[in-house]
Structure formats: structure tokens, C-alpha cells
PDB file of N, CA, C and O in Angstrom:
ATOM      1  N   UNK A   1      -3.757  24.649 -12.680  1.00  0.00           N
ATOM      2  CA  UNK A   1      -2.940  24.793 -11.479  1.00  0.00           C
ATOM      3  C   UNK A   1      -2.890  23.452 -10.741  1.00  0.00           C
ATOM      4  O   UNK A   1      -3.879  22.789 -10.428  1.00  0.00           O
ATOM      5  N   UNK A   2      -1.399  23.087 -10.463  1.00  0.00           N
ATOM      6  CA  UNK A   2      -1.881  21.620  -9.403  1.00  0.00           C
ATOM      7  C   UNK A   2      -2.198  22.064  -8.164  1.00  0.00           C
ATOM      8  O   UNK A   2      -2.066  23.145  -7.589  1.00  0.00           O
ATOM      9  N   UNK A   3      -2.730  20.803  -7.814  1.00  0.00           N
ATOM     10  CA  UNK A   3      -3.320  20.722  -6.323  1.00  0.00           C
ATOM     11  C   UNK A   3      -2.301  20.572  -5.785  1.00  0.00           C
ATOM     12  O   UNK A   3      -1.440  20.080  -6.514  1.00  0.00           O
ATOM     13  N   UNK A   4      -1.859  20.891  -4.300  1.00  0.00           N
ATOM     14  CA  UNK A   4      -0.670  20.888  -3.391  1.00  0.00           C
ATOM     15  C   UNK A   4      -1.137  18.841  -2.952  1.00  0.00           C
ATOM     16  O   UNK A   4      -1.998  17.960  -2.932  1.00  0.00           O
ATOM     17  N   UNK A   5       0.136  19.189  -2.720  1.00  0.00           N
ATOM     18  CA  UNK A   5       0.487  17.286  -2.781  1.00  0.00           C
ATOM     19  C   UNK A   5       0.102  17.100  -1.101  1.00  0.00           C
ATOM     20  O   UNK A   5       0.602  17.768  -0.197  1.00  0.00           O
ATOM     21  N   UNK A   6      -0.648  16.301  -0.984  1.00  0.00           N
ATOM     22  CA  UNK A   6      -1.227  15.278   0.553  1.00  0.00           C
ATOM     23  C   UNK A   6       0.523  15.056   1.015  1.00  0.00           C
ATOM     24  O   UNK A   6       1.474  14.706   0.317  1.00  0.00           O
ATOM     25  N   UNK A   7       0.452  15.427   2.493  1.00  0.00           N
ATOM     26  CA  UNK A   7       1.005  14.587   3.503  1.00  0.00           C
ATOM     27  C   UNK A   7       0.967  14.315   4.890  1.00  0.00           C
ATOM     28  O   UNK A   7       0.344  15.045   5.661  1.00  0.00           O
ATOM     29  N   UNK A   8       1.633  13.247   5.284  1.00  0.00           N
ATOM     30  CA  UNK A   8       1.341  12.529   6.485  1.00  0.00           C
ATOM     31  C   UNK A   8       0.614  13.325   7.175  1.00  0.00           C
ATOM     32  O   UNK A   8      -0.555  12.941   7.187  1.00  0.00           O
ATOM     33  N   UNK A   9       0.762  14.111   7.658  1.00  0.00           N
ATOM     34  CA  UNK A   9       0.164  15.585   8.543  1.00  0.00           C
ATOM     35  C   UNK A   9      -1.453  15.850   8.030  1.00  0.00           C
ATOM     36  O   UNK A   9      -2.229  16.448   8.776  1.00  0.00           O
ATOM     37  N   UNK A  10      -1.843  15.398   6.822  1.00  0.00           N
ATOM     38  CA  UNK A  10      -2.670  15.701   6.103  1.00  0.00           C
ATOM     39  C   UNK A  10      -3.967  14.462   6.009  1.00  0.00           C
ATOM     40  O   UNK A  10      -5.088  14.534   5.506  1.00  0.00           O
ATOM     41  N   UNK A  11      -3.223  13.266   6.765  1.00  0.00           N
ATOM     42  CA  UNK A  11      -4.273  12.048   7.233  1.00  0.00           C
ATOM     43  C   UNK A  11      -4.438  11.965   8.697  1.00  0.00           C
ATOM     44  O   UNK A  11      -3.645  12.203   9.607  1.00  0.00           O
ATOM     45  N   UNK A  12      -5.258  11.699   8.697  1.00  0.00           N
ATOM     46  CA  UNK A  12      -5.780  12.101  10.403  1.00  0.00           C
ATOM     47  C   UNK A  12      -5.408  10.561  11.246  1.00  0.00           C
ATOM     48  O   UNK A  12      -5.792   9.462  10.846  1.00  0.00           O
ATOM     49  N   UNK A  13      -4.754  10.750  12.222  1.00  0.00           N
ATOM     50  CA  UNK A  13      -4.773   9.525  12.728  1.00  0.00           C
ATOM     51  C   UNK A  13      -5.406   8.185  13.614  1.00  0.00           C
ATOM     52  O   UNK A  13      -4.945   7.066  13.837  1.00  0.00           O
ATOM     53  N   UNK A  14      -6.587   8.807  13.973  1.00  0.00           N
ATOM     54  CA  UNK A  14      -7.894   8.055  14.644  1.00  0.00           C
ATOM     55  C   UNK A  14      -8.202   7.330  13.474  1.00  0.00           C
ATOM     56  O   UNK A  14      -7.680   6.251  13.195  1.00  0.00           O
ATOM     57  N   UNK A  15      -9.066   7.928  12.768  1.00  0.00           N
ATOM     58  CA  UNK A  15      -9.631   6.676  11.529  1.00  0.00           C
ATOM     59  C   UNK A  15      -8.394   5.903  11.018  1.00  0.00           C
ATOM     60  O   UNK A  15      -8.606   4.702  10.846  1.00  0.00           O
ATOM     61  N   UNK A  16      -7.219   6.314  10.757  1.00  0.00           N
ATOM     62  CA  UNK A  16      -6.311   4.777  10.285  1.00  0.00           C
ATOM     63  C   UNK A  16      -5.663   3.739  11.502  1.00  0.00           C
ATOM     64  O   UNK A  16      -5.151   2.634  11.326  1.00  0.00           O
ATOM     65  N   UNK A  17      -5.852   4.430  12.701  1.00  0.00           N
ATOM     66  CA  UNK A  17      -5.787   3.676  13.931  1.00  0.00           C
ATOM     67  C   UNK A  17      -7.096   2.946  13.851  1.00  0.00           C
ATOM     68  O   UNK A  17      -6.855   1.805  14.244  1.00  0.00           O
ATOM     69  N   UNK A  18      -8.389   3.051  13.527  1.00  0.00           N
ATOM     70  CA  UNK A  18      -9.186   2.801  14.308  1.00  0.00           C
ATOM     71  C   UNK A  18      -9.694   1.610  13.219  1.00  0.00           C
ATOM     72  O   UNK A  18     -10.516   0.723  13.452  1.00  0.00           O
ATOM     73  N   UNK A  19      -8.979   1.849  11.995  1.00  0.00           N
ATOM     74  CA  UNK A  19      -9.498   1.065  10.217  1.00  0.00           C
ATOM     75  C   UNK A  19      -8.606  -0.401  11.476  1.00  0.00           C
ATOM     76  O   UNK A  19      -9.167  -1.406  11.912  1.00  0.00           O
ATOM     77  N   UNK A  20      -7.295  -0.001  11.699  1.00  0.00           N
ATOM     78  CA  UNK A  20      -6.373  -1.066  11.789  1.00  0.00           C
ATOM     79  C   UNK A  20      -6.881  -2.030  12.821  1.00  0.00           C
ATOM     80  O   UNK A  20      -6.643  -3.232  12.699  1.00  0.00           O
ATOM     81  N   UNK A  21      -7.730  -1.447  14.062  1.00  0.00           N
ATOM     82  CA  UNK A  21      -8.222  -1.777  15.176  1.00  0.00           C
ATOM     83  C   UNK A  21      -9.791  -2.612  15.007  1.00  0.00           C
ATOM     84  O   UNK A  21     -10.317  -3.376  15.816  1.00  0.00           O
ATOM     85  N   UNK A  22     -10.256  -2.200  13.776  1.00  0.00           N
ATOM     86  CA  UNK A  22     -11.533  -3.336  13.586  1.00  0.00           C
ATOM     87  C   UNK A  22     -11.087  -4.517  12.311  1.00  0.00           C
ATOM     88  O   UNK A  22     -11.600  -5.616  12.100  1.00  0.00           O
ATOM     89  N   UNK A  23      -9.947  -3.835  11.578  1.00  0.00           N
ATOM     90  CA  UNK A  23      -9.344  -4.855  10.904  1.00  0.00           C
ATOM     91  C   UNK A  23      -8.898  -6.062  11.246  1.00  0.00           C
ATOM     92  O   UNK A  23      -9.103  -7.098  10.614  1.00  0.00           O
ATOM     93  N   UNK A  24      -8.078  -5.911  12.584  1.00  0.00           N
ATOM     94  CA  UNK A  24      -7.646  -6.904  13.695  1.00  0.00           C
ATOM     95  C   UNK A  24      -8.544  -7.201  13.924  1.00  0.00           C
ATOM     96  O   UNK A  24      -8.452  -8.425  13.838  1.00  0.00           O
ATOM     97  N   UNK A  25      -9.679  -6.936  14.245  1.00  0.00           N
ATOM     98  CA  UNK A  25     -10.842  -8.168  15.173  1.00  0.00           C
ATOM     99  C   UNK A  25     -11.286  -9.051  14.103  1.00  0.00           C
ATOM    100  O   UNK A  25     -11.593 -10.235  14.240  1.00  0.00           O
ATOM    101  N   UNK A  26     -11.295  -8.285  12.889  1.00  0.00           N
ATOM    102  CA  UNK A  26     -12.322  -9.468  12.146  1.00  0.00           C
ATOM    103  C   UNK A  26     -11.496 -10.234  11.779  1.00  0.00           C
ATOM    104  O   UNK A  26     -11.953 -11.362  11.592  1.00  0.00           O
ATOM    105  N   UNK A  27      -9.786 -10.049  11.466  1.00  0.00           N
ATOM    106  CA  UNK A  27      -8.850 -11.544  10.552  1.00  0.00           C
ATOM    107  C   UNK A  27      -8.413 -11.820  11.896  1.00  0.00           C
ATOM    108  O   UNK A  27      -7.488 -12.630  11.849  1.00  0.00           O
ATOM    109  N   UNK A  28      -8.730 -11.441  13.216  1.00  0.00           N
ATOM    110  CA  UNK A  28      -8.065 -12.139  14.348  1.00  0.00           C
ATOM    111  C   UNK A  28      -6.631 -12.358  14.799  1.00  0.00           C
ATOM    112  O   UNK A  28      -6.243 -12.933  15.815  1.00  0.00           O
ATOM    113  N   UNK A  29      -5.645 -11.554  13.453  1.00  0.00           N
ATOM    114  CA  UNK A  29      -4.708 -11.344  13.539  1.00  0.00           C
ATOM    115  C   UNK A  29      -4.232  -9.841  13.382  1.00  0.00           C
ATOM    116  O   UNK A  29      -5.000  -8.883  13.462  1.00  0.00           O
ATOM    117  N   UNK A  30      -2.661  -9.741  13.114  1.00  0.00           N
ATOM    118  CA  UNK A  30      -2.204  -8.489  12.189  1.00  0.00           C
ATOM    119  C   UNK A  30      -3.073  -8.180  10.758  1.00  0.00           C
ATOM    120  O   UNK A  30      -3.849  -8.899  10.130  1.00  0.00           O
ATOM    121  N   UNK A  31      -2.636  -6.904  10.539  1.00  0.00           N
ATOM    122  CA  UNK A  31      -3.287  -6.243   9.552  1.00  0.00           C
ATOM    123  C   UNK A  31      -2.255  -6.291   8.069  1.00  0.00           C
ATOM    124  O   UNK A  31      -1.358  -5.464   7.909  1.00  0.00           O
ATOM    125  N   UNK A  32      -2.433  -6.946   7.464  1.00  0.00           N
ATOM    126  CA  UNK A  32      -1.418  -6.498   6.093  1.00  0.00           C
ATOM    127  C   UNK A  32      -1.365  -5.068   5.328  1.00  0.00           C
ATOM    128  O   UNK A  32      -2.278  -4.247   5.239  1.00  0.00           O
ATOM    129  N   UNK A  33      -0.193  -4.999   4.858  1.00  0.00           N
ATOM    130  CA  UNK A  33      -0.564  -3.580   3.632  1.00  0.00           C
ATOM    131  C   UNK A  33      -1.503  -4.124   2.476  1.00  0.00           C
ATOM    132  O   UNK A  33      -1.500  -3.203   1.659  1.00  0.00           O
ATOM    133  N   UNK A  34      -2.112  -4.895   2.101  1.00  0.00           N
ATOM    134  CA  UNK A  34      -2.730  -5.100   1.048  1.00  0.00           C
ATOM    135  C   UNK A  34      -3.966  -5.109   1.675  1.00  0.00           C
ATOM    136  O   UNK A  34      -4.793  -5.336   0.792  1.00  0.00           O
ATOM    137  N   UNK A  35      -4.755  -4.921   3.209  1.00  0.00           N
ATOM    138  CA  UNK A  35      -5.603  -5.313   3.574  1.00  0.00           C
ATOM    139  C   UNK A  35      -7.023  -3.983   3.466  1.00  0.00           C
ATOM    140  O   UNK A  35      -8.248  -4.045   3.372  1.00  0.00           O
ATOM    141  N   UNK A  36      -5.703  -2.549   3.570  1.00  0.00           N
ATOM    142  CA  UNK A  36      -5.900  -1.368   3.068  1.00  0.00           C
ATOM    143  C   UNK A  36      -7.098  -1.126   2.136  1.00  0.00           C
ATOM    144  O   UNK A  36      -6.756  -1.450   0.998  1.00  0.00           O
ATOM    145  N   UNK A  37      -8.087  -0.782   2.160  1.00  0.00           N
ATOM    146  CA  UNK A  37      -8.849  -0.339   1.184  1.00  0.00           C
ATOM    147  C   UNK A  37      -8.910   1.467   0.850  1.00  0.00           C
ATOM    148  O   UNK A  37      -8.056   2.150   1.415  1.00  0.00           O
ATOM    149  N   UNK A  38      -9.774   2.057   0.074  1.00  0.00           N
ATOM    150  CA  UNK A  38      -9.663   3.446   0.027  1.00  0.00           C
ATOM    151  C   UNK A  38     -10.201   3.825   0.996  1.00  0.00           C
ATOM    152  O   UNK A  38     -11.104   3.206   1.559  1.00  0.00           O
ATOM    153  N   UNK A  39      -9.680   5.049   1.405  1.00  0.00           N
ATOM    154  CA  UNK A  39      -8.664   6.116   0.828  1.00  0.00           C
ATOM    155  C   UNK A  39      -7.500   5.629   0.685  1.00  0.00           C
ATOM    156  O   UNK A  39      -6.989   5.624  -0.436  1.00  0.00           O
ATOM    157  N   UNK A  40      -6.763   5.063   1.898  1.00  0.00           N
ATOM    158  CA  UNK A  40      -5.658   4.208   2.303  1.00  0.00           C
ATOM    159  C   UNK A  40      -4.487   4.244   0.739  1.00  0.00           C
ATOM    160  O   UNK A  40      -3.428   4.758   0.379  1.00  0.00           O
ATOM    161  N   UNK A  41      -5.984   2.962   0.027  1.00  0.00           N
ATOM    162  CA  UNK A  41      -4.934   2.483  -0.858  1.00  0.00           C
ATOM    163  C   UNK A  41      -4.786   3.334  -2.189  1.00  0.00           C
ATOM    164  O   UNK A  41      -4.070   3.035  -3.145  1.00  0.00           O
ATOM    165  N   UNK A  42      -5.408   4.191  -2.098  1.00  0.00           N
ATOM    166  CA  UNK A  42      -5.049   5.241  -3.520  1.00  0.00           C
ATOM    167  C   UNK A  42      -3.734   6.391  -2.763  1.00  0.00           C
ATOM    168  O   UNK A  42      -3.369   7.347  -3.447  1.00  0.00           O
ATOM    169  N   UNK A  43      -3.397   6.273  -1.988  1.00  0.00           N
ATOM    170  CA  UNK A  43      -2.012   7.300  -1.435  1.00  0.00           C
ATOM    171  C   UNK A  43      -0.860   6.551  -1.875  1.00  0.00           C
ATOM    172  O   UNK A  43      -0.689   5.333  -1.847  1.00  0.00           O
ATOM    173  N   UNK A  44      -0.074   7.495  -2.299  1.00  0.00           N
ATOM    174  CA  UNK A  44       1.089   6.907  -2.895  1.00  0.00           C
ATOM    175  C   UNK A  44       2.124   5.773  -1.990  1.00  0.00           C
ATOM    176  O   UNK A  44       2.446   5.921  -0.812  1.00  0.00           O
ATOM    177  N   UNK A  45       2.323   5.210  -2.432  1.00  0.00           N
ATOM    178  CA  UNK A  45       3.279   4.035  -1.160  1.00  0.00           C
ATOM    179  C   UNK A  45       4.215   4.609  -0.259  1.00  0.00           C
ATOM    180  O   UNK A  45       4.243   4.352   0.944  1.00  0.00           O
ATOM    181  N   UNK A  46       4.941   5.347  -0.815  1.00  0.00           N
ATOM    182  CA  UNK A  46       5.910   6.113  -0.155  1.00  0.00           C
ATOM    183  C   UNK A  46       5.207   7.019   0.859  1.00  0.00           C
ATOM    184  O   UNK A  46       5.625   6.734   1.981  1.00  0.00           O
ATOM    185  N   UNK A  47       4.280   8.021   0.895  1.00  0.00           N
ATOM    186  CA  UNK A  47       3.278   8.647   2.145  1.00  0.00           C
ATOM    187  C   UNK A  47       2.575   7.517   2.428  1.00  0.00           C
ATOM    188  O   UNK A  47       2.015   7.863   3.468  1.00  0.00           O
ATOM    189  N   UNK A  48       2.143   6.158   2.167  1.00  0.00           N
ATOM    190  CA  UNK A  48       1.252   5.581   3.512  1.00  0.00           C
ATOM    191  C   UNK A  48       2.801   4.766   4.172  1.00  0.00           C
ATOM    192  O   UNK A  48       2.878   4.530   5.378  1.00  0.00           O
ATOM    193  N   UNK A  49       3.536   4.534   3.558  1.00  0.00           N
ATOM    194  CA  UNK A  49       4.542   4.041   4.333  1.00  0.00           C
ATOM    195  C   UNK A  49       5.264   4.732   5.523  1.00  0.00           C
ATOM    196  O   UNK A  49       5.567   4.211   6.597  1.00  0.00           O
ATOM    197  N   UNK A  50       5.512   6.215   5.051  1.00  0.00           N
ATOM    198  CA  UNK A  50       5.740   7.448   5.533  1.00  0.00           C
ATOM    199  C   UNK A  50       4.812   7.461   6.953  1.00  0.00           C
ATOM    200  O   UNK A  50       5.154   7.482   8.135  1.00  0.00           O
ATOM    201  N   UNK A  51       3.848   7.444   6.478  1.00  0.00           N
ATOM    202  CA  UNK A  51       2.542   7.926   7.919  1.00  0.00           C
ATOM    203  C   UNK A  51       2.683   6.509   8.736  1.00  0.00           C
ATOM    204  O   UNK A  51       2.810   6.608   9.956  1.00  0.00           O
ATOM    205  N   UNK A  52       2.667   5.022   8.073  1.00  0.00           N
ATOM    206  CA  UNK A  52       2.755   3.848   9.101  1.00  0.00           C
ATOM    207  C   UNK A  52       3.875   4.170   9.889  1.00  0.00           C
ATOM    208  O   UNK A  52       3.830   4.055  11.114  1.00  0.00           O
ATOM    209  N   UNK A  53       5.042   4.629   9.194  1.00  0.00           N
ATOM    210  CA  UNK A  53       6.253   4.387  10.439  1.00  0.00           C
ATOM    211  C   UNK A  53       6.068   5.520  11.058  1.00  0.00           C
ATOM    212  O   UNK A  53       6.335   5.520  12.260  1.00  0.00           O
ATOM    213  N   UNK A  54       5.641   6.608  10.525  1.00  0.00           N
ATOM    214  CA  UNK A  54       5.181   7.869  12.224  1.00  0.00           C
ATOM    215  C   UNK A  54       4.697   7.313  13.107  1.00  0.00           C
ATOM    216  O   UNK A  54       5.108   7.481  14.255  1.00  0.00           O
ATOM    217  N   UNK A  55       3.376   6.243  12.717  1.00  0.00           N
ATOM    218  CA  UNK A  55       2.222   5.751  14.007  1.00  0.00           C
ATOM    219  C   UNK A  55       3.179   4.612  14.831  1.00  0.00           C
ATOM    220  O   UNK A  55       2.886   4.211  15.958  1.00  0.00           O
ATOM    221  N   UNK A  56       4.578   4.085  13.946  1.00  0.00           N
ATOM    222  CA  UNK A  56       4.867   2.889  14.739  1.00  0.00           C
ATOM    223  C   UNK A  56       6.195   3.659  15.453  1.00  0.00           C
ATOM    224  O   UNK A  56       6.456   3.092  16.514  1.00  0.00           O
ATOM    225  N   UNK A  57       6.830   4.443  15.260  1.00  0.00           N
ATOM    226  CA  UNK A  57       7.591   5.607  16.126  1.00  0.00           C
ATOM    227  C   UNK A  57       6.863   6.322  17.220  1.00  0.00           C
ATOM    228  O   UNK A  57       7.396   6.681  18.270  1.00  0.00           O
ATOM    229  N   UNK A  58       5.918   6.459  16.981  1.00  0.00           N
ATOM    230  CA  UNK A  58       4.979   7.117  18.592  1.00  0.00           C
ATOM    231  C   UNK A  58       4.371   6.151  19.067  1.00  0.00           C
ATOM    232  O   UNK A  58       3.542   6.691  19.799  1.00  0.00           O
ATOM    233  N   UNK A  59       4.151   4.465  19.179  1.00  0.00           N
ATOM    234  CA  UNK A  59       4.304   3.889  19.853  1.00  0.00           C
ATOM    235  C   UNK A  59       2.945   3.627  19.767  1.00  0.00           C
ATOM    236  O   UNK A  59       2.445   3.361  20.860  1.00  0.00           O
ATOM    237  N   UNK A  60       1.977   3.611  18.563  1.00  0.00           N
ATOM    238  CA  UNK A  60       0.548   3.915  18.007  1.00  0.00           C
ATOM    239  C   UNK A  60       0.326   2.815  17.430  1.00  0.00           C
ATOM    240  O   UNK A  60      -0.622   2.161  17.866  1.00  0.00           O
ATOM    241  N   UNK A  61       1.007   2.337  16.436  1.00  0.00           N
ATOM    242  CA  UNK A  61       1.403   0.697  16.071  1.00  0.00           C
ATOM    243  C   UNK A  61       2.328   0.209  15.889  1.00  0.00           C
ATOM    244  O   UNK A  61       3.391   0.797  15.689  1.00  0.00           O
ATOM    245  N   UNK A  62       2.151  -1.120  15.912  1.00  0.00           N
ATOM    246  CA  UNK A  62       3.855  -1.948  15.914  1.00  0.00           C
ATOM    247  C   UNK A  62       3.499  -2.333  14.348  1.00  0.00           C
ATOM    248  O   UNK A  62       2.469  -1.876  13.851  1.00  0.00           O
ATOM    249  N   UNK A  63       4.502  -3.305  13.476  1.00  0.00           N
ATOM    250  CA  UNK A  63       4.863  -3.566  12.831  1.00  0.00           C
ATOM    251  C   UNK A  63       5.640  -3.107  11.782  1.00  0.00           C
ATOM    252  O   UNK A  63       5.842  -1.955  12.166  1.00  0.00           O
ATOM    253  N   UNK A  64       6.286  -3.222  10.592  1.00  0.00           N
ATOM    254  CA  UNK A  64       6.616  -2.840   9.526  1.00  0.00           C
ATOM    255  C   UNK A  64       6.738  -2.412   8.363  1.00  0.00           C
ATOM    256  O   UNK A  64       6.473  -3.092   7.372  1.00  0.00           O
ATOM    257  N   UNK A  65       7.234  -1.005   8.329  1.00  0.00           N
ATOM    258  CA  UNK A  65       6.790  -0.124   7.364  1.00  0.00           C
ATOM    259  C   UNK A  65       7.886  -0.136   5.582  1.00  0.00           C
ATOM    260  O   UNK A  65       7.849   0.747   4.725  1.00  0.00           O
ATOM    261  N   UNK A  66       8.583  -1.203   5.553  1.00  0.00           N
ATOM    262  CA  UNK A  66       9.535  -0.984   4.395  1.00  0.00           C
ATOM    263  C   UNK A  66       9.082  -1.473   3.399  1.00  0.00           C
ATOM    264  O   UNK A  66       9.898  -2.039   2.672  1.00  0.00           O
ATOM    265  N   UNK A  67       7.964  -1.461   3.067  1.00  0.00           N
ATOM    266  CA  UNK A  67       6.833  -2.401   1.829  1.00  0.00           C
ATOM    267  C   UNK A  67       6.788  -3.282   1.751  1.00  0.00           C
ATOM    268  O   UNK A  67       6.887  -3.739   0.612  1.00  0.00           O
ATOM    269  N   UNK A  68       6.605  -4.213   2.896  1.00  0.00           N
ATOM    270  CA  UNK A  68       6.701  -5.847   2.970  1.00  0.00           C
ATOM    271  C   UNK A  68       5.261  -5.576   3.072  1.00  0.00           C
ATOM    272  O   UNK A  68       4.618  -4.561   2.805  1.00  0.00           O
ATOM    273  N   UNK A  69       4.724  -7.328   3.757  1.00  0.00           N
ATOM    274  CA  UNK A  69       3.752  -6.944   4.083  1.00  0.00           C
ATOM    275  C   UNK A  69       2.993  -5.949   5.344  1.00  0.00           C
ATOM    276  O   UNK A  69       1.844  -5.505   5.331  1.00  0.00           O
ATOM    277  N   UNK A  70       3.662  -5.839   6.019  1.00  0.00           N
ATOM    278  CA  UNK A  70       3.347  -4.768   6.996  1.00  0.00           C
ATOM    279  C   UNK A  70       3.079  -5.719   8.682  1.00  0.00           C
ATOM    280  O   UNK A  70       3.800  -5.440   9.640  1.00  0.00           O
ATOM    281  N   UNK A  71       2.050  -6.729   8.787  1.00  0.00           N
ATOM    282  CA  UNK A  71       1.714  -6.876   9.902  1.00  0.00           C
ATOM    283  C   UNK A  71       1.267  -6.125  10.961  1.00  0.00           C
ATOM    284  O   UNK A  71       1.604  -6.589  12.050  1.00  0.00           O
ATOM    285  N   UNK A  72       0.522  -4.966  11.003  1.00  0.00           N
ATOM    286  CA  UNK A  72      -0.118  -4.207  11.731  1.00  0.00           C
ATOM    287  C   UNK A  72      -0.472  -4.472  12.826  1.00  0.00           C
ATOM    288  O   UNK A  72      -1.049  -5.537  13.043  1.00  0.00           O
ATOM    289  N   UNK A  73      -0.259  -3.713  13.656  1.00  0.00           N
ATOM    290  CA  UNK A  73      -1.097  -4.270  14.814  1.00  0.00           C
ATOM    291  C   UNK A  73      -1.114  -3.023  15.370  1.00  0.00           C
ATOM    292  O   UNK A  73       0.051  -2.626  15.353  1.00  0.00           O
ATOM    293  N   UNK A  74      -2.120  -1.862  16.053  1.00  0.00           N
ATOM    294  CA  UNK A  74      -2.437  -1.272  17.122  1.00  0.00           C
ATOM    295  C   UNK A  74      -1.890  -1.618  18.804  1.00  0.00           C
ATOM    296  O   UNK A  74      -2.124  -2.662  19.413  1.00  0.00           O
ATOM    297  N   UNK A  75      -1.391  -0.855  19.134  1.00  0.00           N
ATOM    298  CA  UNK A  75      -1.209  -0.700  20.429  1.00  0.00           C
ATOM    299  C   UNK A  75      -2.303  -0.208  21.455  1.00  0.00           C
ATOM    300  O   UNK A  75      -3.444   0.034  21.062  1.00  0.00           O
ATOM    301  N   UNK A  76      -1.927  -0.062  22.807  1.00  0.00           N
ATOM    302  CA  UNK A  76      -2.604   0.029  23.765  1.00  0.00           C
ATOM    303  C   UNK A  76      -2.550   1.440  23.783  1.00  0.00           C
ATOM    304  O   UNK A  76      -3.647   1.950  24.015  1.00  0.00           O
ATOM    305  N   UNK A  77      -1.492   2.338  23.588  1.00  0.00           N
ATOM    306  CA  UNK A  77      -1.505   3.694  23.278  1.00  0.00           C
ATOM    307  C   UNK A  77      -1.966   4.170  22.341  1.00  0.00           C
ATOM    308  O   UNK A  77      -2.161   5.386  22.323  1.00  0.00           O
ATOM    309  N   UNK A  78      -2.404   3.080  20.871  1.00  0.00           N
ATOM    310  CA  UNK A  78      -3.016   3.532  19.527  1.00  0.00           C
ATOM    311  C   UNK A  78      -4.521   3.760  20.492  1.00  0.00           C
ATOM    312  O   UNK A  78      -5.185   4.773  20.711  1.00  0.00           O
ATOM    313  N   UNK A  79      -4.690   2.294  20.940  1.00  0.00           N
ATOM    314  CA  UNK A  79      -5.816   2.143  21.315  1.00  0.00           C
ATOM    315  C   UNK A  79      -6.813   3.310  22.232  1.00  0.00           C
ATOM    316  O   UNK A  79      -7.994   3.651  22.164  1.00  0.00           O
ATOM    317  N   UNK A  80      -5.903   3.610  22.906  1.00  0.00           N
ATOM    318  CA  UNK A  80      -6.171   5.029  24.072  1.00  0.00           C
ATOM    319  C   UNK A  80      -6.415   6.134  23.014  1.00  0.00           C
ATOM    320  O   UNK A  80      -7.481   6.743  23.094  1.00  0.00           O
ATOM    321  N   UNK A  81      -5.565   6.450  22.058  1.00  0.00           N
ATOM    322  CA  UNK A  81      -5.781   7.730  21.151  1.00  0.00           C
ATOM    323  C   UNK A  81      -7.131   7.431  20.307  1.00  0.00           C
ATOM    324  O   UNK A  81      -7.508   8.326  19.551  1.00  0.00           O
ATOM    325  N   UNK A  82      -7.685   6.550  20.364  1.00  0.00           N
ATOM    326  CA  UNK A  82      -8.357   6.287  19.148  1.00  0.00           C
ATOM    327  C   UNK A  82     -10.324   6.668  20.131  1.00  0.00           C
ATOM    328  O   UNK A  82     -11.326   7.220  19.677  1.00  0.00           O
ATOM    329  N   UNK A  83      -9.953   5.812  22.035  1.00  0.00           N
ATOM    330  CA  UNK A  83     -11.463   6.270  21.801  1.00  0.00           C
ATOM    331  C   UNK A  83     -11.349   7.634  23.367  1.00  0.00           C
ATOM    332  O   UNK A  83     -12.093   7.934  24.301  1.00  0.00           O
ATOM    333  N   UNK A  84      -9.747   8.168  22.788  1.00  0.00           N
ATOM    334  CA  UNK A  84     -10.254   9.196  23.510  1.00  0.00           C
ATOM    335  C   UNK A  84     -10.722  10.164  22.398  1.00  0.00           C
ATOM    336  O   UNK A  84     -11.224  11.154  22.930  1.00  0.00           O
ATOM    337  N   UNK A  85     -10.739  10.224  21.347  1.00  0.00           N
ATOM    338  CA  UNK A  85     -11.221  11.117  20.477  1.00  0.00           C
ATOM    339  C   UNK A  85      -9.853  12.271  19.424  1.00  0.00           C
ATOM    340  O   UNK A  85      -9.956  13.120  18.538  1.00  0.00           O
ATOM    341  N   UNK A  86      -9.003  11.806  19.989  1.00  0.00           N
ATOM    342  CA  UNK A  86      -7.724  12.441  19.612  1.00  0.00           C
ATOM    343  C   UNK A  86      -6.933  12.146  18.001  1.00  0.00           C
ATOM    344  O   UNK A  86      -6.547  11.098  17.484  1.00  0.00           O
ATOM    345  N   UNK A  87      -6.921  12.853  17.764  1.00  0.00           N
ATOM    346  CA  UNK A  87      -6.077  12.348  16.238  1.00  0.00           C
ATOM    347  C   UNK A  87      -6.989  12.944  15.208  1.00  0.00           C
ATOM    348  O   UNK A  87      -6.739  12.809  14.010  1.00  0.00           O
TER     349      UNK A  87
END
């Protein structure tokens, strides 16, 4: 029997806010799509691309979701969701 297929709804959004938010401190910049480690990077491109542009439509992160490199960055509203405990 297959397993029902993962989506966006199905990754929680604190921990990939919060991956992106210590990612930024340590390269001191944006976050790339290649910067991704697992779980992240075993999801198919199309759902983590899928879930980046949800977080950058609610105003959670900025940058670009069309399989470039991405440039990540967390917002001040990611930032708020992340240590109020939400997501």
C-alpha cells in the first residue's frame, strides 16, 4: 500500500523558520536552497518550493521560491512566529 504523499500543511513551520533564522546568523547573510540539509533536502523540489513561497506570501520570509538560489531571509513576523511558539 503507498504511503499518502507529504504536503506543505504537513511541515511545520517554526523549525523551517527557525533552521532559516540560525542559518542567517552563522553565513551572516541570506540563506540559499542548497544550504538546506535533511529533512528539508530529501522533499521533493516542487513541495519545498511550494511551502517557501507559502512562508514568503504570509510575510514569514522574503526571498525566492522559483529554484534559483533562493536567498532566504526571515522576517520580523517569521521572527515573532518562531519564539512565540506558533507553527
Amino acid at each position: 500500500m503507498n504511503e499518502p504523499k507529504i504536503q506543505c500543511k504537513d511541515i511545520a513551520d517554526a523549525p523551517l523558520l527557525s533552521f532559516v533564522a540560525a542559518k542567517q546568523i552563522e553565513k551572516g547573510c541570506w540563506v540559499n536552497t542548497w544550504d538546506f540539509g535533511p529533512p528539508y533536502s530529501e522533499l521533493p523540489d516542487n513541495l519545498f518550493r511550494a511551502k517557501m513561497g507559502q512562508l514568503i506570501k504570509r510575510g514569514l520570509l522574503t526571498g525566492c521560491n522559483c529554484g534559483c538560489r533562493g536567498d532566504y531571509e526571515i522576517t520580523d513576523k517569521g521572527r515573532e512566529l518562531v519564539e512565540g511558539g506558533r507553527g
